[in-house]
DOSEPA-76209 format. One record per residue (C-alpha): residue in three letters; x, y, z. Coordinates in steps of 0.1 Angstrom, whole numbers, plus 2048, in hexadecimal, padded with zeros to 3 digits. Example, Ala and Ser with C-alpha at 12.3 -4.5 7.8 and 13.67 -1.06 7.14 Angstrom:
REM residues 2
code | X | Y | Z
ALA | 87B | 7D3 | 84E
SER | 889 | 7F5 | 847
END
This chain:
REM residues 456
code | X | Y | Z
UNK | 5D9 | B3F | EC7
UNK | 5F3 | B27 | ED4
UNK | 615 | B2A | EC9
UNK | 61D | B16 | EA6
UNK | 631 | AF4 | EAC
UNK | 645 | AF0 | E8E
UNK | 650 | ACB | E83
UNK | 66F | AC0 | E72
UNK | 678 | A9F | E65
UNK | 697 | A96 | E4B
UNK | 69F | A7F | E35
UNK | 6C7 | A79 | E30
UNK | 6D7 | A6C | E0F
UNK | 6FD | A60 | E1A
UNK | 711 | A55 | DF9
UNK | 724 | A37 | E08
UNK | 74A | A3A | E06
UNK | 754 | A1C | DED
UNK | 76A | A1F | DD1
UNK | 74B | A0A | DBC
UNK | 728 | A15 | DB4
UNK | 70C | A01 | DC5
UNK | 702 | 9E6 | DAB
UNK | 723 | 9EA | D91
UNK | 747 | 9E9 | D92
UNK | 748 | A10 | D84
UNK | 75E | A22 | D9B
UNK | 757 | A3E | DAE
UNK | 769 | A61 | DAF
UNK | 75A | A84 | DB7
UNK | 763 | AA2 | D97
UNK | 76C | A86 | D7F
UNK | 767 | A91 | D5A
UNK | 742 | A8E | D50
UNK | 735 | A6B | D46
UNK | 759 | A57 | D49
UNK | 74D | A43 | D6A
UNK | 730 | A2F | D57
UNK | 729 | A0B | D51
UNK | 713 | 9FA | D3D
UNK | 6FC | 9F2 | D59
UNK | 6FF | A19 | D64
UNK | 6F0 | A27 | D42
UNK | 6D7 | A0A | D43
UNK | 6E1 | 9F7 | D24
UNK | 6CA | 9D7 | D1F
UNK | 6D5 | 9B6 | D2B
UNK | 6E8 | 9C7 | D48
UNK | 6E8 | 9BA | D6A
UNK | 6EB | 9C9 | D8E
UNK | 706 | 9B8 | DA4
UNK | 705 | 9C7 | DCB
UNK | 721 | 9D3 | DD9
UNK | 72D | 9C5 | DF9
UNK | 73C | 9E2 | E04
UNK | 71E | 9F5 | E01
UNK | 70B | 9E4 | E1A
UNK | 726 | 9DD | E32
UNK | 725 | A01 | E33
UNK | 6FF | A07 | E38
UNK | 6FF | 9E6 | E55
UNK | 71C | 9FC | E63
UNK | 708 | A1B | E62
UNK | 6E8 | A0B | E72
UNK | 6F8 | 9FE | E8F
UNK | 70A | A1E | E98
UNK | 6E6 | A30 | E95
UNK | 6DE | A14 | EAD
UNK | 6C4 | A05 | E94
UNK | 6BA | 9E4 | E92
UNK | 6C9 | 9D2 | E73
UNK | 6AE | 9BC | E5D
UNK | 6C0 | 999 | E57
UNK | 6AA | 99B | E35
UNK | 6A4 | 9B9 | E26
UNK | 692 | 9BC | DF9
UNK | 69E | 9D9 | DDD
UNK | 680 | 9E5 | DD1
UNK | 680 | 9FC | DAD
UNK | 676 | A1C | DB2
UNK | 663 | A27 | D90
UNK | 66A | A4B | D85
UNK | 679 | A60 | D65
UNK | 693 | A77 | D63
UNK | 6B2 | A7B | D4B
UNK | 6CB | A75 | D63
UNK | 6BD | A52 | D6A
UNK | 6BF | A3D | D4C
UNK | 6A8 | A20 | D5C
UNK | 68C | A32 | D60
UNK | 68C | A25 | D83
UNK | 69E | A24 | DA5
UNK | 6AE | A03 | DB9
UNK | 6A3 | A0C | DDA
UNK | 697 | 9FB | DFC
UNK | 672 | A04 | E00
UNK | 661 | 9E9 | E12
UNK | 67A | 9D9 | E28
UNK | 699 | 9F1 | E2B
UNK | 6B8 | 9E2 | E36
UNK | 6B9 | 9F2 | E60
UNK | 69D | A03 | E71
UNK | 696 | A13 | E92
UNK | 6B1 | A26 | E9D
UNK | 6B6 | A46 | EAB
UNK | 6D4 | A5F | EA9
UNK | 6DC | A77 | ECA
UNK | 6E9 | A95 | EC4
UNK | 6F4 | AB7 | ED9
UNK | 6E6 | ADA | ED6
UNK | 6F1 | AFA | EE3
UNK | 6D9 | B12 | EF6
UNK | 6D8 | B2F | EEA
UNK | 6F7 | B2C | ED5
UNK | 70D | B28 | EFA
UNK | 724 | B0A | EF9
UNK | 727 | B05 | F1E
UNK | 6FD | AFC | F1C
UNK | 6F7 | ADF | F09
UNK | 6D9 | ACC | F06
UNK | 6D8 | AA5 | EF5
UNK | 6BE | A9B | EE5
UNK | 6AF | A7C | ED0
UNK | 6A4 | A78 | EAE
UNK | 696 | A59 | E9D
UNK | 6A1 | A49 | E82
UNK | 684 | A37 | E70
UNK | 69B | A23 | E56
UNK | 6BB | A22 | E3E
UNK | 6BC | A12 | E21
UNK | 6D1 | A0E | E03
UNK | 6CB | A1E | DE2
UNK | 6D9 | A29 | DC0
UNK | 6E1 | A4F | DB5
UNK | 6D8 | A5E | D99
UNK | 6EC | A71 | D7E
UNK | 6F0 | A97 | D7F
UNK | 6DF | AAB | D6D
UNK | 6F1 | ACB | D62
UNK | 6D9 | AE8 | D54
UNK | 6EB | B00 | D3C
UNK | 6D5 | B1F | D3B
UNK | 6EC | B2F | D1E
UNK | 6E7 | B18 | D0A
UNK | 6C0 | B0E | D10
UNK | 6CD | AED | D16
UNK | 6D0 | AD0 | D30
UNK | 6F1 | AB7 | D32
UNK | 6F3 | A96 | D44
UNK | 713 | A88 | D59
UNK | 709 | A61 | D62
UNK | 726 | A62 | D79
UNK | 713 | A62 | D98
UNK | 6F5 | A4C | D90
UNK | 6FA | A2C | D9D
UNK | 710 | A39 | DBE
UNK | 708 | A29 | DDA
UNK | 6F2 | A39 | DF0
UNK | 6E4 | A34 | E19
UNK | 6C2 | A48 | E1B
UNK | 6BF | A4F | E43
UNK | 69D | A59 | E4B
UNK | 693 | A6B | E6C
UNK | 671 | A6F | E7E
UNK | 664 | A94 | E82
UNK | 674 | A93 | EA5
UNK | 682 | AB9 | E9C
UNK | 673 | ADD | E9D
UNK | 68E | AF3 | E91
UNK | 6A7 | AF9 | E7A
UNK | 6C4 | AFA | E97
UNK | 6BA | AD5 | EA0
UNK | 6BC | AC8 | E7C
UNK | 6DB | AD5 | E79
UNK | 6EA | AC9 | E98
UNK | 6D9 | AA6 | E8F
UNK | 6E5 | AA5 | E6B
UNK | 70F | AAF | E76
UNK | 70A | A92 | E93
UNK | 701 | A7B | E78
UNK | 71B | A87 | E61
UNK | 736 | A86 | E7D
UNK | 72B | A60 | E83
UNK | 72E | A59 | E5F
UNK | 751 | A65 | E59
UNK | 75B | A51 | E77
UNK | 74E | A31 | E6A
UNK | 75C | A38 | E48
UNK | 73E | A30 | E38
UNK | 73A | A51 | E2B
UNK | 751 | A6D | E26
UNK | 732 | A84 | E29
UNK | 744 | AA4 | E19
UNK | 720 | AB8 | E11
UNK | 733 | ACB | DF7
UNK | 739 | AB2 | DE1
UNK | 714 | AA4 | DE3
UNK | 722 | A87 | DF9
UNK | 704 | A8F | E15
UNK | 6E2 | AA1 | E06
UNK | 6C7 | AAB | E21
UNK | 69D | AA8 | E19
UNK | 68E | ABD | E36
UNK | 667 | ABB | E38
UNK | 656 | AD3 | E4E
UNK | 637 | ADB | E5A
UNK | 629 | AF2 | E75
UNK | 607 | AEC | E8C
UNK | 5F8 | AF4 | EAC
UNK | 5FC | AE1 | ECA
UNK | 5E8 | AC4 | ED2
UNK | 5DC | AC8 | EAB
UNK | 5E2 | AAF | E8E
UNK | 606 | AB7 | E78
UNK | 603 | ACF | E61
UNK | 609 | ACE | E38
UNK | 62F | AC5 | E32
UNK | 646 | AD5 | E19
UNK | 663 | AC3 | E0D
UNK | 684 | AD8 | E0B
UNK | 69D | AC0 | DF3
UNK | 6C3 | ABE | DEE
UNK | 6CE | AD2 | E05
UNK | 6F1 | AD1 | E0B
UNK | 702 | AE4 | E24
UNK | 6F6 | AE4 | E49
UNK | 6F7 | B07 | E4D
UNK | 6DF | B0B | E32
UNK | 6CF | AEF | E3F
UNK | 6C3 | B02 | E60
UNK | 6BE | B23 | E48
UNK | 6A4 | B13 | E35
UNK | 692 | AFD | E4D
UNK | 68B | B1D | E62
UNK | 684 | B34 | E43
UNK | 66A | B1A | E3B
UNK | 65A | B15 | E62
UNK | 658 | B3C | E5F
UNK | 64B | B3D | E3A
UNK | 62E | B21 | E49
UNK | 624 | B35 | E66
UNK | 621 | B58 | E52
UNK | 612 | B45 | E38
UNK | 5F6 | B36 | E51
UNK | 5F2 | B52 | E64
UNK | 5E8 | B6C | E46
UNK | 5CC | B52 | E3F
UNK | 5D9 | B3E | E26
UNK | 5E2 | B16 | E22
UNK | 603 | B01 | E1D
UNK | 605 | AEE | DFC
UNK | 612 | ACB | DFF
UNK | 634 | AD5 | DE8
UNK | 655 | AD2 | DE5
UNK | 66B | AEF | DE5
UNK | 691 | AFE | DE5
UNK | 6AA | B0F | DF9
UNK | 6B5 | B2F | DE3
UNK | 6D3 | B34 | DFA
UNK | 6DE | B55 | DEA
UNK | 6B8 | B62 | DF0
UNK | 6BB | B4D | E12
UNK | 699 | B44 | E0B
UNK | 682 | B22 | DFE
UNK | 676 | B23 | DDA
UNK | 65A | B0C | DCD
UNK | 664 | AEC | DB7
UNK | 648 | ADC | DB1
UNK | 625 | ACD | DC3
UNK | 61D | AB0 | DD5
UNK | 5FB | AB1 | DD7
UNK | 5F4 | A91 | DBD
UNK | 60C | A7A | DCD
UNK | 626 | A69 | DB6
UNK | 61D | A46 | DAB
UNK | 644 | A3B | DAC
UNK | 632 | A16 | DA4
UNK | 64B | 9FF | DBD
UNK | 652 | 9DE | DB3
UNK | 66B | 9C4 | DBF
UNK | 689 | 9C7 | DAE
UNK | 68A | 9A5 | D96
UNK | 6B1 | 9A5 | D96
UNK | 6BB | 9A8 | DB9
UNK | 6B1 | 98B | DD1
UNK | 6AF | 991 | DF8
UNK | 6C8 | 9A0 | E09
UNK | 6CD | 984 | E23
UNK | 6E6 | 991 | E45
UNK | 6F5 | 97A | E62
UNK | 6FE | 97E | E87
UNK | 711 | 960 | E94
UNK | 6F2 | 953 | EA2
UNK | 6E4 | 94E | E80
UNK | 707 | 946 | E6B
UNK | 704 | 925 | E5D
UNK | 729 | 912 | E6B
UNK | 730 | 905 | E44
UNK | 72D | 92D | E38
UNK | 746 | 93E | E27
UNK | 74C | 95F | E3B
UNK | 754 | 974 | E22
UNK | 73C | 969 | E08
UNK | 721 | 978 | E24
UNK | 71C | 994 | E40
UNK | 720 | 98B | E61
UNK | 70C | 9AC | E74
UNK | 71F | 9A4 | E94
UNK | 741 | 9A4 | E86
UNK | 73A | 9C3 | E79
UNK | 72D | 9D1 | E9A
UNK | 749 | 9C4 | EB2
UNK | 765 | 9DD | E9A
UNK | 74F | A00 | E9B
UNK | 764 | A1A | EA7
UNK | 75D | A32 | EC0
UNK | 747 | A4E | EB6
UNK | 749 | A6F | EBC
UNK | 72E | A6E | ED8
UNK | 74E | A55 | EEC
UNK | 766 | A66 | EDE
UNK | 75C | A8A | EEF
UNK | 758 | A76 | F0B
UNK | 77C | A65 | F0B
UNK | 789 | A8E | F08
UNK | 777 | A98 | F23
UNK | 782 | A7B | F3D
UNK | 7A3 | A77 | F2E
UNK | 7AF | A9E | F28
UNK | 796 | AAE | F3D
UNK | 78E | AC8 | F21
UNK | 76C | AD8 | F26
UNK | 749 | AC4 | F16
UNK | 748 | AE1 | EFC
UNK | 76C | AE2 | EF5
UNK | 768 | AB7 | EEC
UNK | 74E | AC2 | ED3
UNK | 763 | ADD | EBF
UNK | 77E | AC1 | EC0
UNK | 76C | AA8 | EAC
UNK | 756 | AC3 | E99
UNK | 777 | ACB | E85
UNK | 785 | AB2 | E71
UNK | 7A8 | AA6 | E7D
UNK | 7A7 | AC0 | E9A
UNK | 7A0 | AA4 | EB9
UNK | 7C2 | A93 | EAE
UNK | 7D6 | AB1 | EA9
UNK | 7CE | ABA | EC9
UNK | 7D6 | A97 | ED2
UNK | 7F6 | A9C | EC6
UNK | 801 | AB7 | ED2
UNK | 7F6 | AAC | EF6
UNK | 80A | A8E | EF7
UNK | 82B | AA1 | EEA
UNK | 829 | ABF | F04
UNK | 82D | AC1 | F2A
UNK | 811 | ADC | F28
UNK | 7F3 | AD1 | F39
UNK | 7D3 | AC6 | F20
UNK | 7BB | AE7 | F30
UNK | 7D6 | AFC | F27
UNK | 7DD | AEC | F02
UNK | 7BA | AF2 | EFA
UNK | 7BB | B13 | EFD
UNK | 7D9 | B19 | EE4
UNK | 7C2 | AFC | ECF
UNK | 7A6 | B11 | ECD
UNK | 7AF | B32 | ECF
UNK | 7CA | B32 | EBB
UNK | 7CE | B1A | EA4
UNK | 7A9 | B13 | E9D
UNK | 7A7 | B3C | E96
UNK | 7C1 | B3C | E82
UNK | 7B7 | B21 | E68
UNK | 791 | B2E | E65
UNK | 7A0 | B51 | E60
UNK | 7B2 | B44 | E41
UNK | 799 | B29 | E36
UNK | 7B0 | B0B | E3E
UNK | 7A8 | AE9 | E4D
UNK | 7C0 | AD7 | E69
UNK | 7D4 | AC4 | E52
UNK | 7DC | AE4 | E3D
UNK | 7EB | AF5 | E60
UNK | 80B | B00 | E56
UNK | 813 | AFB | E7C
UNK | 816 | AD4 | E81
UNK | 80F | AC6 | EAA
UNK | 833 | ABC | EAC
UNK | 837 | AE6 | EA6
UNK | 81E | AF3 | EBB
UNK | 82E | AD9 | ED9
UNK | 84E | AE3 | ED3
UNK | 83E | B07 | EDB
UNK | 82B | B02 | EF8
UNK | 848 | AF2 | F0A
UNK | 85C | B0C | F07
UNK | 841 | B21 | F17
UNK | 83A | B06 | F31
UNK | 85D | B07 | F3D
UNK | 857 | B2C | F40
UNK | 879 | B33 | F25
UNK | 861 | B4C | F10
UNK | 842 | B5D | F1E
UNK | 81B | B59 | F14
UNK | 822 | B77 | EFA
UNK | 844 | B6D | EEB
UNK | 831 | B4C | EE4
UNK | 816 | B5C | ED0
UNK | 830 | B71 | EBC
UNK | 841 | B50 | EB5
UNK | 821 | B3D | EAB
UNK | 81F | B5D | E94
UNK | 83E | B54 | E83
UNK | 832 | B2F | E82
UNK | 819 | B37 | E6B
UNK | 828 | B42 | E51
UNK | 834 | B1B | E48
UNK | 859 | B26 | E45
UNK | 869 | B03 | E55
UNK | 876 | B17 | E75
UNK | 873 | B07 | E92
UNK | 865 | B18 | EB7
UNK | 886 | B17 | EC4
UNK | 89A | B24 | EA6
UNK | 87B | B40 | EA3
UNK | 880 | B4A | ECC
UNK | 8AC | B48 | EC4
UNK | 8A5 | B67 | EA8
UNK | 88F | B7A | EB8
UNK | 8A4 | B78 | ED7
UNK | 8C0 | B80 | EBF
UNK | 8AC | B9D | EB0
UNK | 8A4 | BAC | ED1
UNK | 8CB | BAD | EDA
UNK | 8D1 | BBF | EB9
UNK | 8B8 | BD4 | EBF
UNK | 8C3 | BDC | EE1
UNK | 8E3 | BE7 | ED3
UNK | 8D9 | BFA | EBD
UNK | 8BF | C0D | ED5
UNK | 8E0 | C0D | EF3
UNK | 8F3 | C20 | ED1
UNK | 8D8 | C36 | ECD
UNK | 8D8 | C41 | EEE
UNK | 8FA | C41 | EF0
UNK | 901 | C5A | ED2
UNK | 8DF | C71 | EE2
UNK | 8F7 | C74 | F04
UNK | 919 | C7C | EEE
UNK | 904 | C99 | EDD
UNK | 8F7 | CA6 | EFB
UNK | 919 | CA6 | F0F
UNK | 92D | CB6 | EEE
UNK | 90F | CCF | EEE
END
């Protein structure tokens, strides 16, 4: 038989950095105590009304054009009917039918095999994003047989980025998925911290033979962590194949990624498919957009959205931005991505380039080897380094103007680390004090062996 083809397609949720939820003024803060971020329209109280938060879909306009999709000047909230206890409603304010960007598509770099210096870049598409609420948390206390509800998150602003099946491996997702997140911290529109639930991954994969139709999907939910992320979508190309192979069939499900086990579970099926019953949503008119083609000359600009304005102040993303460190410093292609990979590393680098005489190939080196080393050794990020750039400058100089040598710098960097205020210099005047010290006293030594001998 030909060799299986698996298929991978995800489906993003981004919470959107604002300090308000989506349609109320509750604020919005990660570990806050349980149900103290909830407003009336939150819990769903009659007679309450949803107001949209500007914010919200600057955020999403901002995010669509960076994904180079094309931004619907009119876009409908739809309700999404389903039940659970963390969402009081009973239903979800989503964009079904007309979403508010479409058509884009997100590049993204992979190694081969797992070497640096080959990269390949390659395209997915990005079918839609649209806005939506959160739900509550649901927090399952198996002591007690019992289930609590924190209505803290429901109603937190969320962008759902959906991506065609342009992927067949878990490697690819994962590369895809820290591109996207990468482009989202830059914009600000989301801080994208997976840890704290701020970016949730849906992978569905299927396997088939070539030339034959898709296979049977499964549906791997929340999963939060890229690393997991390319664990469970290979687990579950693997599981499909065995599964197939030994003669039996794929059930149209969704399932789990146990990561302890490193293995899918099974939630539940999808063979009936949910009726979620979509209407338009009866509070919420159109979602109307400008350009400055369209804005009306008598509009008040900040009473609307203007998609150009909003277009002409993107930053650069990381794609330009490895290529400004490549033409700029002449660091190595791989050496731009584990730059902007690390948070806060690209301008410490930056930093510490413009303060030294030391040429930016050679900074790199102390960058990645050393400093880079040293801070995933002890599980810190770059703005916990107890070595600031101004420090690490100071350091190379002295090694630039040849006064210490490549290993008295490394003893000295040694010292840095320990966060005791010293700087290079002072560090290279004790130890060059120590070594006199220690000079007399060895000269001493020697001195007292030579009187024994002599008397002897």
């Amino acid at each position: 038989l030909a060799p299986w083809v698996p298929v991978v397609g995800l489906e993003i949720h981004a919470q959107i950095s604002s300090n308000s939820k989506l349609f109320s003024g509750s604020q919005v803060q990660f570990a806050a105590p349980p149900n103290s971020l909830v407003s009336f329209f939150d819990a769903s109280l009659p007679g309450t009304l949803p107001v949209l938060n500007r914010r919200c879909v600057e955020a999403a306009v901002m995010t669509g054009l960076a994904l180079n999709c094309s931004i619907n000047k009119k876009s409908l909230f739809d309700r999404k009917h389903y039940f659970y206890a963390d969402l009081p409603a009973g239903y979800q304010i989503t964009q079904q039918r007309v979403p508010i960007a479409v058509n884009g598509s997100l590049s993204y770099s992979l190694c081969i095999d797992n070497k640096m210096s080959q990269m390949v870049t390659k395209t997915v598409r990005i079918k839609q994003i649209q806005l939506e609420q959160d739900s509550g948390k649901s927090l399952h206390d198996d002591t007690r047989n019992q289930t609590l509800v924190d209505l803290n998150r429901a109603g937190v602003g969320l962008m759902e980025v959906v991506m065609e099946p342009d992927m067949c491996c878990g490697e690819e997702a994962a590369a895809a998925v820290r591109e996207l997140q990468l482009i989202l911290q830059t914009l600000g529109s989301s801080q994208a911290v997976m840890a704290e639930g701020q970016l949730r991954v849906d992978a569905n994969v299927s396997v088939h033979h070539p030339g034959e139709p898709y296979g049977v999907r499964t549906e791997v939910k929340n999963i939060n962590s890229i690393r997991f992320l390319a664990k469970a979508i290979d687990y579950e190309i693997q599981r499909q194949i065995e599964e197939l192979e030994n003669g039996g069939t794929i059930l149209n499900e969704t399932r789990a990624f146990d990561s302890k086990l490193g293995c899918t579970i099974s939630m539940r099926d999808k063979e009936g498919k949910q009726d979620y019953r979509f209407m338009p949503e009866p509070n919420l008119p159109p979602l109307i957009l400008y350009d400055a083609k369209s804005l009306p000359a008598n509009m008040n600009h900040q009473q609307v959205i203007n998609i150009d304005w909003i277009h002409e102040r993107l930053p650069d993303l990381p794609s330009v931005k490895r290529e400004k460190l490549v033409e700029q410093y002449g660091v190595l292609p791989e050496h731009s991505f584990t730059l902007l990979n690390e948070d806060g590393l690209a301008e410490f680098f930056e930093n510490v380039v413009k303060q030294t005489q030391m040429k930016p190939k050679k900074v790199i080196g102390w960058i990645l080897q050393d400093l880079l080393s040293y801070l995933k050794q002890h599980s810190l990020t770059v703005k916990e380094s107890p070595v600031s750039p101004s420090l690490l400058a100071d350091l190379l100089n002295l090694l630039e103007k040849k006064e210490i040598s490549s290993t008295a710098a490394k003893q000295v960097l040694a010292e840095l680390w320990k966060g005791e205020g010293k700087t290079p210099l002072e560090i290279v005047k004790e130890q060059k004090l120590q070594l006199l010290e220690d000079q007399k006293e060895l000269e001493q030594i020697c001195q007292a062996v030579i009187d024994r001998q002599e008397n002897e």
